[in-house]
N, C-alpha and C positions, 0 to 999 in steps of 0.2 A: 539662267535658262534661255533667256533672248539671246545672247549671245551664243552659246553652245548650236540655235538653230540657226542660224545665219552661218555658223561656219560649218554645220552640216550641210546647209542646202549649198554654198559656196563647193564642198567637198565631193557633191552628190556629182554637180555641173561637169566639173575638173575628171570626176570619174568617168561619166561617159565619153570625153575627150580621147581618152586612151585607147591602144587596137586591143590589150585583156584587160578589162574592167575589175576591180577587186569585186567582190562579195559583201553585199551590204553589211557584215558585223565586222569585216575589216575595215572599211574607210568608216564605219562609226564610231570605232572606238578611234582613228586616227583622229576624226573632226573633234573626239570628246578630250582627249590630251592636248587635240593644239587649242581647244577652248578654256581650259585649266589652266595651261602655262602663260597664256597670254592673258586670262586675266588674274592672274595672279603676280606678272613681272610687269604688263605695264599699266602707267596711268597716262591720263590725256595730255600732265603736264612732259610727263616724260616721253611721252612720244613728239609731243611739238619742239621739246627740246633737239632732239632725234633727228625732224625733219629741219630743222634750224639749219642744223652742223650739216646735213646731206646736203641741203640747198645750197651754202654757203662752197662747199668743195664744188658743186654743179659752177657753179656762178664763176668762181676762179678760174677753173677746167676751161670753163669756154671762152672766159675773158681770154686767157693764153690764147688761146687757139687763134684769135685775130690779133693779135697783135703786130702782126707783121702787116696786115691789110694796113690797120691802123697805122702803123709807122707810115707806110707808104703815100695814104691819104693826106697824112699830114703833111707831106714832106713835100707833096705836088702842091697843093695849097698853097705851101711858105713859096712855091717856086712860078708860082701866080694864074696858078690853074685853076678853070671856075669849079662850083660842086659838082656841076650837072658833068664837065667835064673829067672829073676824077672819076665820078660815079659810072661814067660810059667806061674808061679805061679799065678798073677792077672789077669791074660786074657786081656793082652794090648800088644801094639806093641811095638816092641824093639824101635823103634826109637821114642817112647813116653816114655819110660825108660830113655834112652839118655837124652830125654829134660825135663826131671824132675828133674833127675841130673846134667844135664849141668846148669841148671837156680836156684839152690835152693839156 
């Protein structure tokens, strides 16, 4: 029942967002099924599971994403550049210098 009005009043919000608004028996039986389905598919364990795996694909995704900085940082470094100096050349903070070279 707590649940069911949380995802009503969440539904009520989202409704008036819109430029045609449903009619109150339509977004309550929506908020009343998506209150059913979700507490009936998930639990807390399985949702932290959930957010584990999503976090974990974020975390990779962006790791990638610098990689190239990161090569590049390193590679000024090994070629006897200070940090503050890398850090001015690729537009990063020193102390992300640091832990590019700290960690390589």
């Amino acid at each position: 029942d707590q649940w069911h009005k949380a995802v009503l009043t969440r539904t009520e919000m989202l409704n008036r967002q819109i430029k045609k608004p449903l009619v109150y028996a339509e977004y309550k039986h929506i908020a009343k099924s998506i209150a059913k389905f979700t507490h009936a598919n998930f639990s807390k364990q399985g949702f932290a599971e959930w957010q584990a795996v999503q976090g974990k694909k974020g975390g990779i995704a962006k790791g990638k994403s610098f990689d190239e900085v990161r090569q590049k940082a390193i590679q000024l470094h090994s070629d006897g550049l200070s940090k503050q100096a890398i850090a001015e050349q690729l537009g990063i903070h020193r102390n992300t210098v640091r832990n590019y070279v700290m960690h390589k």
